[in-house]
mmCIF file of the N, C-alpha and C atoms, coordinates in Angstrom:
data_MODEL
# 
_entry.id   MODEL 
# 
loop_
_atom_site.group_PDB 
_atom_site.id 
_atom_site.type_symbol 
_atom_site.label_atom_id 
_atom_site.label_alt_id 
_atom_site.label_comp_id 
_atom_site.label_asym_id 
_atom_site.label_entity_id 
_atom_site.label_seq_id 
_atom_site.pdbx_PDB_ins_code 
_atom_site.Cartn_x 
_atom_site.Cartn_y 
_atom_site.Cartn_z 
_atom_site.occupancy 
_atom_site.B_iso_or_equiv 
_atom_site.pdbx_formal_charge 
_atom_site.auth_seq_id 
_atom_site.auth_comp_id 
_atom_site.auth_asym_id 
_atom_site.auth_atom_id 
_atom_site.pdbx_PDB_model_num 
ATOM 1   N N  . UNK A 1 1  ? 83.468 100.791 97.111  1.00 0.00 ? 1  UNK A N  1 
ATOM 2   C CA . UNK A 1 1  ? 83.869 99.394  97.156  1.00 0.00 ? 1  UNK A CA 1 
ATOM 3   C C  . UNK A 1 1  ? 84.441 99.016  95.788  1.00 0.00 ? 1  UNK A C  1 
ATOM 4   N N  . UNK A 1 2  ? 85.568 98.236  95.646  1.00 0.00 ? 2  UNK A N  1 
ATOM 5   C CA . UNK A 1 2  ? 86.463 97.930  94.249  1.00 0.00 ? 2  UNK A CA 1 
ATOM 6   C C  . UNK A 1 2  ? 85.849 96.723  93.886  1.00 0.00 ? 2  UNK A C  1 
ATOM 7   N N  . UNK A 1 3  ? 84.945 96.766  93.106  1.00 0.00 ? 3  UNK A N  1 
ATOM 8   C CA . UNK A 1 3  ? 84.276 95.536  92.502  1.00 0.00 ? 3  UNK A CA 1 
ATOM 9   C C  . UNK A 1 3  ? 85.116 94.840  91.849  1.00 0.00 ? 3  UNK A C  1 
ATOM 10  N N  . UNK A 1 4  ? 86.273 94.942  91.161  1.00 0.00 ? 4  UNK A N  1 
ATOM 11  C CA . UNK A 1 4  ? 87.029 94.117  90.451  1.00 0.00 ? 4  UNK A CA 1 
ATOM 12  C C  . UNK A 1 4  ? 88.195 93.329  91.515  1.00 0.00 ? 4  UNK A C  1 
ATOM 13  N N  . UNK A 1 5  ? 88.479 94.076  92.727  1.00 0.00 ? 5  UNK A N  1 
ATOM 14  C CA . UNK A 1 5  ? 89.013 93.470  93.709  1.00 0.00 ? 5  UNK A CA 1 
ATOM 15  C C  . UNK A 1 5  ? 88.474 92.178  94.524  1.00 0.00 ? 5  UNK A C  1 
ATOM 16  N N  . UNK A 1 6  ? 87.153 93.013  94.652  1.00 0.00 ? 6  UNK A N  1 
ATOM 17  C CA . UNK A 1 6  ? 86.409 91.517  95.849  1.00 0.00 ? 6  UNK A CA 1 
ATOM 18  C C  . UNK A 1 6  ? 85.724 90.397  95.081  1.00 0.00 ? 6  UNK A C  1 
ATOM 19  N N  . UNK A 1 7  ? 86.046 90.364  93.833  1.00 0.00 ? 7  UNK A N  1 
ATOM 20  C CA . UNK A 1 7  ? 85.874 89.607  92.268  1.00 0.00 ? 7  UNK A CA 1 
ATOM 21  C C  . UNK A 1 7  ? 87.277 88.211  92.470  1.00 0.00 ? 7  UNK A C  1 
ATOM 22  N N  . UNK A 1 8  ? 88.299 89.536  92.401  1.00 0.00 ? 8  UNK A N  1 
ATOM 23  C CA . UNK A 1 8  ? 89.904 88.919  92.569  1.00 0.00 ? 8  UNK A CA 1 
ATOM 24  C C  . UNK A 1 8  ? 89.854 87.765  93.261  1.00 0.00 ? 8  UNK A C  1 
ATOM 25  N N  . UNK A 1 9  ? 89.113 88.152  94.957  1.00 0.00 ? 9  UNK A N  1 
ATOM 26  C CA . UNK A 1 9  ? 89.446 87.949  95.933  1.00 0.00 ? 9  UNK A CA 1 
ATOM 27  C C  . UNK A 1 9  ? 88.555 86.286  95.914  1.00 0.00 ? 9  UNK A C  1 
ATOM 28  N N  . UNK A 1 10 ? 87.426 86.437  95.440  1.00 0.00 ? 10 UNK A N  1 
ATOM 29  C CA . UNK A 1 10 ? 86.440 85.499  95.625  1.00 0.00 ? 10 UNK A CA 1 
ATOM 30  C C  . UNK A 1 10 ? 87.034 84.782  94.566  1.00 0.00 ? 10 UNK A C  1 
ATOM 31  N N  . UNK A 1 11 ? 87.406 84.746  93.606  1.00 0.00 ? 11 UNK A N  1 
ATOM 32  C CA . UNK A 1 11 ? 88.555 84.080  92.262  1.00 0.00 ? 11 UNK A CA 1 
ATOM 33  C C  . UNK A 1 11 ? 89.143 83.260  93.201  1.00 0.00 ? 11 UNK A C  1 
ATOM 34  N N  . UNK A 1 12 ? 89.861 83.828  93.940  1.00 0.00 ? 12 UNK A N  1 
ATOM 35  C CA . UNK A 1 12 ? 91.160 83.416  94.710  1.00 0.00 ? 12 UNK A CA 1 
ATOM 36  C C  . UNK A 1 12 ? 90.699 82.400  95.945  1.00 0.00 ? 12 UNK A C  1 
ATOM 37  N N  . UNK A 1 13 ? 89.523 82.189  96.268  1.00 0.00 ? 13 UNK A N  1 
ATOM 38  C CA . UNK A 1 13 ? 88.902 81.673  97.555  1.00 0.00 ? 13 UNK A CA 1 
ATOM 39  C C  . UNK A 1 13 ? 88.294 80.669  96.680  1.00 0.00 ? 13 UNK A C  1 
ATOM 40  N N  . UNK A 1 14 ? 88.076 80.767  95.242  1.00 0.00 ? 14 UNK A N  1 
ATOM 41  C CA . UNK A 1 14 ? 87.332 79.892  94.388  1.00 0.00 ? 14 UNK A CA 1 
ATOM 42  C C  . UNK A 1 14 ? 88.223 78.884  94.119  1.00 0.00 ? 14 UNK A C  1 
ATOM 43  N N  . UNK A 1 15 ? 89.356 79.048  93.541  1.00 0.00 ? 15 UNK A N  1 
ATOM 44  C CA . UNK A 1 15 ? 90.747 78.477  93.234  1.00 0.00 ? 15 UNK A CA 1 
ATOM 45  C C  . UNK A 1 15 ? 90.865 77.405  94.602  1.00 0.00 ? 15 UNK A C  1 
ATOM 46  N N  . UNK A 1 16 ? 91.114 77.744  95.326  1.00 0.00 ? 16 UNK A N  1 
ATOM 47  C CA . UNK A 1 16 ? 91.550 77.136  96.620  1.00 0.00 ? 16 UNK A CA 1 
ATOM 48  C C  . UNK A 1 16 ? 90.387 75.759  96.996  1.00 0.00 ? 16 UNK A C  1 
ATOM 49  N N  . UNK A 1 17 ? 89.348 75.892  96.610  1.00 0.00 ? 17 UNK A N  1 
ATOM 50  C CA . UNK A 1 17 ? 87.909 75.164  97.300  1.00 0.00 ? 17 UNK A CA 1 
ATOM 51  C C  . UNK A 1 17 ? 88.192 74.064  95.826  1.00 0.00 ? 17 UNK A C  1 
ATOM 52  N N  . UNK A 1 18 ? 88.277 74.739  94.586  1.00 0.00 ? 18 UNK A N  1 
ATOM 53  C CA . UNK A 1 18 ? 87.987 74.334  93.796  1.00 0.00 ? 18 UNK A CA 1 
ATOM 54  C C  . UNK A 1 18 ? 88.701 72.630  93.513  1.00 0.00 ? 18 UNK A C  1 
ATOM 55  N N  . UNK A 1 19 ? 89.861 72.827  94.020  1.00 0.00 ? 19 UNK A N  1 
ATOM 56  C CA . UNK A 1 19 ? 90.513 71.535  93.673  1.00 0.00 ? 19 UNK A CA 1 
ATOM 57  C C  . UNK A 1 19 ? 90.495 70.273  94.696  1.00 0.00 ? 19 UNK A C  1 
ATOM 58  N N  . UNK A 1 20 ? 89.392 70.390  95.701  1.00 0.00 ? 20 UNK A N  1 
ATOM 59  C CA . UNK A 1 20 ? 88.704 69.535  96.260  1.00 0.00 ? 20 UNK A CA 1 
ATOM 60  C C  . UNK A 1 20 ? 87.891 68.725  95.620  1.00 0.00 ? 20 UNK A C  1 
ATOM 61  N N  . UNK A 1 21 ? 88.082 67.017  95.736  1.00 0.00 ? 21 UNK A N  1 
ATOM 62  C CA . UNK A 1 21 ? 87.350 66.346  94.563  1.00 0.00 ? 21 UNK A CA 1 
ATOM 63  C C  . UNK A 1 21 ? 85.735 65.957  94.424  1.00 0.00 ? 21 UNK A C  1 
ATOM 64  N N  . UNK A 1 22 ? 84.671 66.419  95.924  1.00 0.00 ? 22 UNK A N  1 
ATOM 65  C CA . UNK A 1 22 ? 83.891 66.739  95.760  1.00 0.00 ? 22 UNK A CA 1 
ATOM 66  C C  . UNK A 1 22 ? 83.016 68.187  95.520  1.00 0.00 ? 22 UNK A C  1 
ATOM 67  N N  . UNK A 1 23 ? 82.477 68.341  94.222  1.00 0.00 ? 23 UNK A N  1 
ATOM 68  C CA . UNK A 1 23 ? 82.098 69.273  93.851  1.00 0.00 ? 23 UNK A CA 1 
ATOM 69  C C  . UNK A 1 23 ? 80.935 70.460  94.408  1.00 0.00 ? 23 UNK A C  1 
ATOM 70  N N  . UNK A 1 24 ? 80.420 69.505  94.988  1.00 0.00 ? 24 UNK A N  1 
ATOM 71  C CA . UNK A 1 24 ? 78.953 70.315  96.277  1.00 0.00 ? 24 UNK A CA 1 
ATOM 72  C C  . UNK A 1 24 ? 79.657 70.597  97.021  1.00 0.00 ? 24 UNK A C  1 
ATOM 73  N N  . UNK A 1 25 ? 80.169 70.097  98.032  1.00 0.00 ? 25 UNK A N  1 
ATOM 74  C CA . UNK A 1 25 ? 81.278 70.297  99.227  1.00 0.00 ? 25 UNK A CA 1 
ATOM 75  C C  . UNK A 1 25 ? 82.067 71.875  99.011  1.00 0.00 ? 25 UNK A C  1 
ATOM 76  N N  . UNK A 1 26 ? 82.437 71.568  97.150  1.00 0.00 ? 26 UNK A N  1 
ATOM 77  C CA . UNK A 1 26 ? 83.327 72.990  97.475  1.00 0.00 ? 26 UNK A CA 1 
ATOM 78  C C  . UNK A 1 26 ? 82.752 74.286  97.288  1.00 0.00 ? 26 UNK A C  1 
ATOM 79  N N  . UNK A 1 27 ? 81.729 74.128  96.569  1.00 0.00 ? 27 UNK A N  1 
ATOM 80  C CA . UNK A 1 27 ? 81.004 74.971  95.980  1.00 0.00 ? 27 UNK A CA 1 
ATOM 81  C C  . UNK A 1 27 ? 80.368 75.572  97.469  1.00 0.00 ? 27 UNK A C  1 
ATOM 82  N N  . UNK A 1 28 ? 79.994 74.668  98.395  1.00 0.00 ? 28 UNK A N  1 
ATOM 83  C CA . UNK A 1 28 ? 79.492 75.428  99.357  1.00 0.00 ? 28 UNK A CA 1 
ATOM 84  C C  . UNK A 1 28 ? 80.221 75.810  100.511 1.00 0.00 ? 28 UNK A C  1 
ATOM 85  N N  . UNK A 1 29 ? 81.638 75.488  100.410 1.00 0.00 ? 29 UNK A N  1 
ATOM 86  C CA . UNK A 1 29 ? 83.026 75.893  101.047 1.00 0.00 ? 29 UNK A CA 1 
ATOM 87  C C  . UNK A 1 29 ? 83.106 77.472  100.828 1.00 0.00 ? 29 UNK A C  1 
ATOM 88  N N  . UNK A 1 30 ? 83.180 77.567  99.133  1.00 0.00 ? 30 UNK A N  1 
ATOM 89  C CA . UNK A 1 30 ? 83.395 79.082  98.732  1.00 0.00 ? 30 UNK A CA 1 
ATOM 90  C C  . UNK A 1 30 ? 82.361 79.887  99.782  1.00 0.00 ? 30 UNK A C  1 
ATOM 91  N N  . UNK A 1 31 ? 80.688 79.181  99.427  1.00 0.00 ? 31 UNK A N  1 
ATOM 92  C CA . UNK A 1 31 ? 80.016 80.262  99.823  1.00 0.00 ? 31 UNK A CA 1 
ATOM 93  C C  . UNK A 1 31 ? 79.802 80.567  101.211 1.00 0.00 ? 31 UNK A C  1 
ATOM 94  N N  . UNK A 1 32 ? 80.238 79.469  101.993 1.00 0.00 ? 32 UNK A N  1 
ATOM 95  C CA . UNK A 1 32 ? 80.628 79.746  103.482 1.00 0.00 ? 32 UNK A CA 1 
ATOM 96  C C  . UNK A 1 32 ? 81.741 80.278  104.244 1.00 0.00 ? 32 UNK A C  1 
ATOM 97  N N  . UNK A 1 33 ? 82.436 80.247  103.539 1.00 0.00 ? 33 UNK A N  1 
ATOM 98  C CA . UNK A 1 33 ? 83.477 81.272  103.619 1.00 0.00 ? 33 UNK A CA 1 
ATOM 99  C C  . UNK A 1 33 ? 83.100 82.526  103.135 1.00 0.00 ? 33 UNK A C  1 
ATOM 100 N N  . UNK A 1 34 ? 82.769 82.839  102.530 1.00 0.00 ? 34 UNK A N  1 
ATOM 101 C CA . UNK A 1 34 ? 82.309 84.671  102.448 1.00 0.00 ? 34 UNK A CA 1 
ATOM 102 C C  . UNK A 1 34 ? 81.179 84.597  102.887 1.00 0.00 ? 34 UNK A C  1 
ATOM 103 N N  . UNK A 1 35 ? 80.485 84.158  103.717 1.00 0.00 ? 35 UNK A N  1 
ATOM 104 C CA . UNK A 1 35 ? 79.534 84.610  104.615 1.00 0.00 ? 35 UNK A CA 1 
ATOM 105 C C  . UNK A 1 35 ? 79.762 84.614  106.191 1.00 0.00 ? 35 UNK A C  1 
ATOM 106 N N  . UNK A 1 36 ? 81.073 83.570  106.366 1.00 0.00 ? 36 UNK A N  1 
ATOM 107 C CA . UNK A 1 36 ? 81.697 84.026  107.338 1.00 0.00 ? 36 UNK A CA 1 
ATOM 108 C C  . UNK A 1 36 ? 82.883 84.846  107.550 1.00 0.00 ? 36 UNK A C  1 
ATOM 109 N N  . UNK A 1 37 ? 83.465 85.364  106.875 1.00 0.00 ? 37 UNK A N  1 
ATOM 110 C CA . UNK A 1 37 ? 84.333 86.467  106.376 1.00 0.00 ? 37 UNK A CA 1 
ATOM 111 C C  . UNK A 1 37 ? 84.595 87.789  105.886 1.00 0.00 ? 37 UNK A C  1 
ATOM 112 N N  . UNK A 1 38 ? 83.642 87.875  105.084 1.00 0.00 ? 38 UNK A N  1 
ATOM 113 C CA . UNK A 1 38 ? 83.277 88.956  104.371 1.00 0.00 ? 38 UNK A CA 1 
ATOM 114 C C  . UNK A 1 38 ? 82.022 89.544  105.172 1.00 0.00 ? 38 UNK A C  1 
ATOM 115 N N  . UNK A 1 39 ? 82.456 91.129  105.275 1.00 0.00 ? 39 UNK A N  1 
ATOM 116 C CA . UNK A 1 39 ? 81.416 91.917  106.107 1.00 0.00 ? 39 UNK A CA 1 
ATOM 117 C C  . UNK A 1 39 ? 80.128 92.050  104.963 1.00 0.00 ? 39 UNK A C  1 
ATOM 118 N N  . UNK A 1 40 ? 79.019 92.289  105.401 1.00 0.00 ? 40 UNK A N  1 
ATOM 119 C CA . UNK A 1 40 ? 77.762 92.725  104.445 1.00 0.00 ? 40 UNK A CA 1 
ATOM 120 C C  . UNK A 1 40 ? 77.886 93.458  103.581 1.00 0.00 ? 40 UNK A C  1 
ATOM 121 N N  . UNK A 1 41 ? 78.338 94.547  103.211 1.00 0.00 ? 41 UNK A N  1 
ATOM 122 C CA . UNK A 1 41 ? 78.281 95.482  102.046 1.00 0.00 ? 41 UNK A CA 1 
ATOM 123 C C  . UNK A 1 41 ? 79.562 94.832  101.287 1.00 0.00 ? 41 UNK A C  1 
ATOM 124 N N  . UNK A 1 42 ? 80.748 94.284  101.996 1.00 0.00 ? 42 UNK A N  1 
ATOM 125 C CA . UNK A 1 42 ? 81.250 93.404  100.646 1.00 0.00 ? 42 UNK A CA 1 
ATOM 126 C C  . UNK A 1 42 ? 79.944 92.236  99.988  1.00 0.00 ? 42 UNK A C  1 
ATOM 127 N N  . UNK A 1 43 ? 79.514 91.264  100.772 1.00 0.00 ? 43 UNK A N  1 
ATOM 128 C CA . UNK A 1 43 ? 78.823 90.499  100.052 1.00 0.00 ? 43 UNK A CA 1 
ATOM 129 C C  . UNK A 1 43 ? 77.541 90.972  99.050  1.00 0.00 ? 43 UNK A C  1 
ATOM 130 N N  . UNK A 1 44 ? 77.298 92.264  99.473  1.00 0.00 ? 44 UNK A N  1 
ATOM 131 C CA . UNK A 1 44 ? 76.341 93.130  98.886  1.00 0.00 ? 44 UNK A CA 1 
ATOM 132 C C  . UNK A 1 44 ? 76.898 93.538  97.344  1.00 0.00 ? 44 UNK A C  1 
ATOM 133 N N  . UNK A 1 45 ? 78.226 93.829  97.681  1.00 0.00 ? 45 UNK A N  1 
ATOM 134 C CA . UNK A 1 45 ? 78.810 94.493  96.138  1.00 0.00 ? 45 UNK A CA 1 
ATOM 135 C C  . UNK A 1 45 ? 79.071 92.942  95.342  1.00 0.00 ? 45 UNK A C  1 
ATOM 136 N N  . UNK A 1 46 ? 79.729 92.158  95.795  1.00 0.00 ? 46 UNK A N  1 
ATOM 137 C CA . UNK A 1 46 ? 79.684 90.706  94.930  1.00 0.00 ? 46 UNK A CA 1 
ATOM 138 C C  . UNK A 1 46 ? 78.524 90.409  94.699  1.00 0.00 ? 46 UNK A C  1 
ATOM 139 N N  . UNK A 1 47 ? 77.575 90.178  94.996  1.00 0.00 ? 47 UNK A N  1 
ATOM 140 C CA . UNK A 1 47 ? 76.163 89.773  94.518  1.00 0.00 ? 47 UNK A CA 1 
ATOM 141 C C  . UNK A 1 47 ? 75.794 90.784  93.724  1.00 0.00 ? 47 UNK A C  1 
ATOM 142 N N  . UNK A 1 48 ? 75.734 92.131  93.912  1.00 0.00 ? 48 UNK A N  1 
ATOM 143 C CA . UNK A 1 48 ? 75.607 92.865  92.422  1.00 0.00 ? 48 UNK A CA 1 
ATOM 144 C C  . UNK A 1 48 ? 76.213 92.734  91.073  1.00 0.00 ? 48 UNK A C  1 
ATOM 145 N N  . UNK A 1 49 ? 77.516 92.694  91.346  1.00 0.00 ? 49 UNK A N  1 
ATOM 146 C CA . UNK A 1 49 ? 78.539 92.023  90.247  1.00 0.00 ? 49 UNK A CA 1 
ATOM 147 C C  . UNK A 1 49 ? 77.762 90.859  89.780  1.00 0.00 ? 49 UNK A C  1 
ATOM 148 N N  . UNK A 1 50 ? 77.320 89.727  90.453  1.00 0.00 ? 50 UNK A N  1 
ATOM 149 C CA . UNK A 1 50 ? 77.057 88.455  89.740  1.00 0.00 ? 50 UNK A CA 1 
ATOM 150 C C  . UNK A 1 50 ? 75.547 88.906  89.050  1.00 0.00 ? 50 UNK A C  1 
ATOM 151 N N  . UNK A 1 51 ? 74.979 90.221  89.491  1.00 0.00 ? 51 UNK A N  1 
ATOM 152 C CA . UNK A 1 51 ? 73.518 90.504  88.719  1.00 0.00 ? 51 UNK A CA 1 
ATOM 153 C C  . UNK A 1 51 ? 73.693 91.232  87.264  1.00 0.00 ? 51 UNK A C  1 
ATOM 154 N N  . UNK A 1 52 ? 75.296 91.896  87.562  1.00 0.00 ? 52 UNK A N  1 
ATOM 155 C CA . UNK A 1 52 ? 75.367 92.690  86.415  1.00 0.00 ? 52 UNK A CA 1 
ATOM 156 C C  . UNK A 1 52 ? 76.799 92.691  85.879  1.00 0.00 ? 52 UNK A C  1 
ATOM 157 N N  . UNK A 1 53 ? 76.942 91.492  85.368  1.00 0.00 ? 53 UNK A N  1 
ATOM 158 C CA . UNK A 1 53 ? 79.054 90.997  85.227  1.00 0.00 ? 53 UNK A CA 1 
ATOM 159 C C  . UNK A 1 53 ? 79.173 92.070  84.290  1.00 0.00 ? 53 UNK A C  1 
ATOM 160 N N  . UNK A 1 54 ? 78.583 92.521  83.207  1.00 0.00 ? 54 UNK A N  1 
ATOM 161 C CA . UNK A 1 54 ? 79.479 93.992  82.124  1.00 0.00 ? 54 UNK A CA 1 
ATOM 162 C C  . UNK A 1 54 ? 80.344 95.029  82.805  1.00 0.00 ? 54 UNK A C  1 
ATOM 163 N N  . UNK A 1 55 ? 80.034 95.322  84.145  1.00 0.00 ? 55 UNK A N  1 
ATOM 164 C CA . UNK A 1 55 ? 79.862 96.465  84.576  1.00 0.00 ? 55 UNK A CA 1 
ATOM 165 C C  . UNK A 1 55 ? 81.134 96.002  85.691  1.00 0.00 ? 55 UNK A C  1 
ATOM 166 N N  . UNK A 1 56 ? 81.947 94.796  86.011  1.00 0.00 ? 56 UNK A N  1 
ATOM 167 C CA . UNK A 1 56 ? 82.665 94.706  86.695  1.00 0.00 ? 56 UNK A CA 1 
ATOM 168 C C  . UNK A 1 56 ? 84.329 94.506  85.964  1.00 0.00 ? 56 UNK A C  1 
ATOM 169 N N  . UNK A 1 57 ? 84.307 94.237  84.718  1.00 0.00 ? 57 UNK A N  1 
ATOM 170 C CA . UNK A 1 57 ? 85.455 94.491  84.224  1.00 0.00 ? 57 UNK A CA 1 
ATOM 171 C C  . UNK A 1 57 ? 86.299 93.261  84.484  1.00 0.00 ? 57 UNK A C  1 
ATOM 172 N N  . UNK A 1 58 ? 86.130 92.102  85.509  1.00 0.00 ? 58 UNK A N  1 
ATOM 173 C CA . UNK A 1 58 ? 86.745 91.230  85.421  1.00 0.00 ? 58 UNK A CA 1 
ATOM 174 C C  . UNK A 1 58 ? 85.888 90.032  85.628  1.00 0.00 ? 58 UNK A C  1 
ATOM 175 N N  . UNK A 1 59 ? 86.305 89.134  85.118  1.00 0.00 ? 59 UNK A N  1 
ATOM 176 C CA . UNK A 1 59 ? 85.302 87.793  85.413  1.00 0.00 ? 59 UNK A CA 1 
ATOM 177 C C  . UNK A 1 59 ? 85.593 86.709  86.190  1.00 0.00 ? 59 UNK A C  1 
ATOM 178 N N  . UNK A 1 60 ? 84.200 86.564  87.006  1.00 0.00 ? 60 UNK A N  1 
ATOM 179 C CA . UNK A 1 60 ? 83.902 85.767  88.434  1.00 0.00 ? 60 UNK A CA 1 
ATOM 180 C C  . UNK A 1 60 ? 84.470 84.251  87.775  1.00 0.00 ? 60 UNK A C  1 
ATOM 181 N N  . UNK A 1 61 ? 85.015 83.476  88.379  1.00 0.00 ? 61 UNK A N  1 
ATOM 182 C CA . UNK A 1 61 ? 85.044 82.500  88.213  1.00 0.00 ? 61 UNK A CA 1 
ATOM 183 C C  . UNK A 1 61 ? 83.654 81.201  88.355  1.00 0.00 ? 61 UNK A C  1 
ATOM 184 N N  . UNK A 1 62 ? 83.722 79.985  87.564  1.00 0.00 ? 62 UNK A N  1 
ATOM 185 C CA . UNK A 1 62 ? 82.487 79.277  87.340  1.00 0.00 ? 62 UNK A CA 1 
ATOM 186 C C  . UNK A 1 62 ? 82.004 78.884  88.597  1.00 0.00 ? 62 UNK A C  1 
ATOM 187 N N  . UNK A 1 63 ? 83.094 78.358  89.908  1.00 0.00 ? 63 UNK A N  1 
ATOM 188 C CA . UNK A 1 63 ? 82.935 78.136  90.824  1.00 0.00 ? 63 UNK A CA 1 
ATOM 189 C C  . UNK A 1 63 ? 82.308 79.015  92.137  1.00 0.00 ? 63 UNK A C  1 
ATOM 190 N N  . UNK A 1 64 ? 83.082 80.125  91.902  1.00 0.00 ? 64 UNK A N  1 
ATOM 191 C CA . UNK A 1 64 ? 82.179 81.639  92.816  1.00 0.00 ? 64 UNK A CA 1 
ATOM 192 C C  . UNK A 1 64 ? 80.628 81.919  92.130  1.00 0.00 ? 64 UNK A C  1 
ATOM 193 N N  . UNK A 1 65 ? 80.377 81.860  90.905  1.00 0.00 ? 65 UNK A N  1 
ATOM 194 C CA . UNK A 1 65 ? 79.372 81.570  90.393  1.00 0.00 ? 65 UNK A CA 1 
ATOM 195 C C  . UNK A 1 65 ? 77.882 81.284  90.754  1.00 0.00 ? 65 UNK A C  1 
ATOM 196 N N  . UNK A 1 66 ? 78.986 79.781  90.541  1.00 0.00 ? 66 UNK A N  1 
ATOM 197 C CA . UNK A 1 66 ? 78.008 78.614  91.171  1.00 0.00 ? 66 UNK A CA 1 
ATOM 198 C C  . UNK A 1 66 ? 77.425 78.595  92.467  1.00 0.00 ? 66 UNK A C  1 
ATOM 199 N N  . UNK A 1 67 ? 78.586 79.113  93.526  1.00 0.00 ? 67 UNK A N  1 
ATOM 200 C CA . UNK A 1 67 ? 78.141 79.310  94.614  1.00 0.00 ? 67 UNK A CA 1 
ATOM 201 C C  . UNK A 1 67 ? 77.113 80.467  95.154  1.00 0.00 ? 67 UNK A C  1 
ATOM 202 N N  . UNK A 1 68 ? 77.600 81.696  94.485  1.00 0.00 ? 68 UNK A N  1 
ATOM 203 C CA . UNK A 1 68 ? 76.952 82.865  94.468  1.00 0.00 ? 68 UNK A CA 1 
ATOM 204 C C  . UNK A 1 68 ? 75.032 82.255  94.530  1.00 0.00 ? 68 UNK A C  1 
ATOM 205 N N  . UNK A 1 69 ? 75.006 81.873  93.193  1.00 0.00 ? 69 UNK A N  1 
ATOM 206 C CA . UNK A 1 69 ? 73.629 81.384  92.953  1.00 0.00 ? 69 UNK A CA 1 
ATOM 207 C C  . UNK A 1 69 ? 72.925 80.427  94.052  1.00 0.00 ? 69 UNK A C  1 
ATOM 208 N N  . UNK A 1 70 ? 73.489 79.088  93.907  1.00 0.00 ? 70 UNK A N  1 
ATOM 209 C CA . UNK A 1 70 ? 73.516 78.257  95.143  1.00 0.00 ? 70 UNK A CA 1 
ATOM 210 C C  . UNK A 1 70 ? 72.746 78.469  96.280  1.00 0.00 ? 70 UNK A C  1 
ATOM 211 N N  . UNK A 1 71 ? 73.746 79.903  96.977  1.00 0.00 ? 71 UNK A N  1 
ATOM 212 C CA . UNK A 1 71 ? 73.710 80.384  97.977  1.00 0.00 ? 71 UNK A CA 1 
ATOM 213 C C  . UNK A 1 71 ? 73.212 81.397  98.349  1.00 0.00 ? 71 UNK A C  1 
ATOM 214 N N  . UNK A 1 72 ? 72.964 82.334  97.480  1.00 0.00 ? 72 UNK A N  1 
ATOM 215 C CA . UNK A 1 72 ? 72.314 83.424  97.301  1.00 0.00 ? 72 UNK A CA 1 
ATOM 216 C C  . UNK A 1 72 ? 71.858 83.782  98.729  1.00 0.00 ? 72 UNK A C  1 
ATOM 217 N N  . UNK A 1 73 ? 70.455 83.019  98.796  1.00 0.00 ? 73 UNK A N  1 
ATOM 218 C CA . UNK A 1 73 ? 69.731 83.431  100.349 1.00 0.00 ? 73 UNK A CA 1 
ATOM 219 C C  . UNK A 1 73 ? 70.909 83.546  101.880 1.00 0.00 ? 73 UNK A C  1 
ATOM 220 N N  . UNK A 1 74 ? 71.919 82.370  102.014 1.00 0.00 ? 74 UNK A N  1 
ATOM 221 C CA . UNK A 1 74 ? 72.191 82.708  102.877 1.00 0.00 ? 74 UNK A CA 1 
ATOM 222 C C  . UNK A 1 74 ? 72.808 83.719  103.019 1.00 0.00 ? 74 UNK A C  1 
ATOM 223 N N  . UNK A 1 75 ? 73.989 84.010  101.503 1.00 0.00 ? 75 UNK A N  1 
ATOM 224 C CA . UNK A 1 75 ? 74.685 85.161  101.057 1.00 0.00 ? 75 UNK A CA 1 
ATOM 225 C C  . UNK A 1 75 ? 74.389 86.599  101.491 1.00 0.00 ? 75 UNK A C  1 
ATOM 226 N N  . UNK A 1 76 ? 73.284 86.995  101.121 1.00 0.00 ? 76 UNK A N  1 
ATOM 227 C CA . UNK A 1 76 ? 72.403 88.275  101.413 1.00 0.00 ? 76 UNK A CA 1 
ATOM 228 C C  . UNK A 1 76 ? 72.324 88.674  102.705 1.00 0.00 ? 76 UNK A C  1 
ATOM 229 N N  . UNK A 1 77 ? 72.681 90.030  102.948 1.00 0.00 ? 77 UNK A N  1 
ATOM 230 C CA . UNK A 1 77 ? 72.459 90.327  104.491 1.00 0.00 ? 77 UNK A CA 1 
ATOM 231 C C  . UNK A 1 77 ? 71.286 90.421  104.599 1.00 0.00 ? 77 UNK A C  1 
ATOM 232 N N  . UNK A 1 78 ? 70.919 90.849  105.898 1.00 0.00 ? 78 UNK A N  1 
ATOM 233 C CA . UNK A 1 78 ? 69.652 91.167  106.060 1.00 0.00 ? 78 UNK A CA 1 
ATOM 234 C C  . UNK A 1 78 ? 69.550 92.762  106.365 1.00 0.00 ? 78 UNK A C  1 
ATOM 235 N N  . UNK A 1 79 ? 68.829 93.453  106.226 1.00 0.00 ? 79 UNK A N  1 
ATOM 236 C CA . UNK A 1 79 ? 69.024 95.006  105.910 1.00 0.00 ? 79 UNK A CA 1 
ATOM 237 C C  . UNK A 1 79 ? 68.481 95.360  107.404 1.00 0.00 ? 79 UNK A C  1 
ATOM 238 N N  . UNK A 1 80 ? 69.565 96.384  107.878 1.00 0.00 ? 80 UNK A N  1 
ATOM 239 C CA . UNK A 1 80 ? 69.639 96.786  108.919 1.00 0.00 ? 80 UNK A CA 1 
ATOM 240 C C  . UNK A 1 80 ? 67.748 97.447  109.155 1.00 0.00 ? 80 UNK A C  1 
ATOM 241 N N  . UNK A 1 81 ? 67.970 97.411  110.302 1.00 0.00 ? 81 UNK A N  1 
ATOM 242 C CA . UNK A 1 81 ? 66.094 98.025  110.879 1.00 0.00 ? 81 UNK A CA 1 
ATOM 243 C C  . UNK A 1 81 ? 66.630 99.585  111.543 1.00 0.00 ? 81 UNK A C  1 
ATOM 244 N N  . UNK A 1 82 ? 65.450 99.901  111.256 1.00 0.00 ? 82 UNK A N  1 
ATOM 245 C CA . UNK A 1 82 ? 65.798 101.563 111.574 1.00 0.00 ? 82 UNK A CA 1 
ATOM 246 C C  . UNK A 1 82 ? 64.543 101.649 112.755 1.00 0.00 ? 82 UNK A C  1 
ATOM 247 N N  . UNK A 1 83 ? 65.304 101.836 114.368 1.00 0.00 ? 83 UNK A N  1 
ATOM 248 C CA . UNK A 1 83 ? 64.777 101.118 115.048 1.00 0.00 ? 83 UNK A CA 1 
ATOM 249 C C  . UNK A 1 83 ? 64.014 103.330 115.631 1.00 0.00 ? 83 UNK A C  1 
# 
């Protein structure tokens, strides 16, 4: 998975929410949109990135951030059962 891509990408989904003039609203725009969009092991590799930004080479924007944190719980998949 290209951690500096799905970084890009969430930048780019951040940008867009961001210039909405309520600030909760967008913040939880971003994070509902990559939880309805983004398959699990992408949201898996972005939430690592936001645990360990050195290691991704490009930087999350304040708004993906914000949301990341925010949102965290709903963010997180739930880990498959090994039935």
């Amino acid at each position: 998975m290209d951690t500096q891509n799905l970084i890009d990408m969430a930048n780019r989904i951040g940008d867009f929410f961001d210039s909405m003039p309520d600030r909760e609203e967008a913040v939880t725009g971003v994070a509902d949109h990559i939880r309805r969009f983004w398959e699990p092991r992408m949201r898996r590799a972005l939430l690592a990135a936001l645990d360990n930004p050195d290691a991704s080479g490009i930087a999350m924007s304040a708004i993906v951030r914000e949301a990341l944190v925010k949102h965290r719980e709903r963010l997180t998949p739930a880990e498959p059962s090994i039935a």
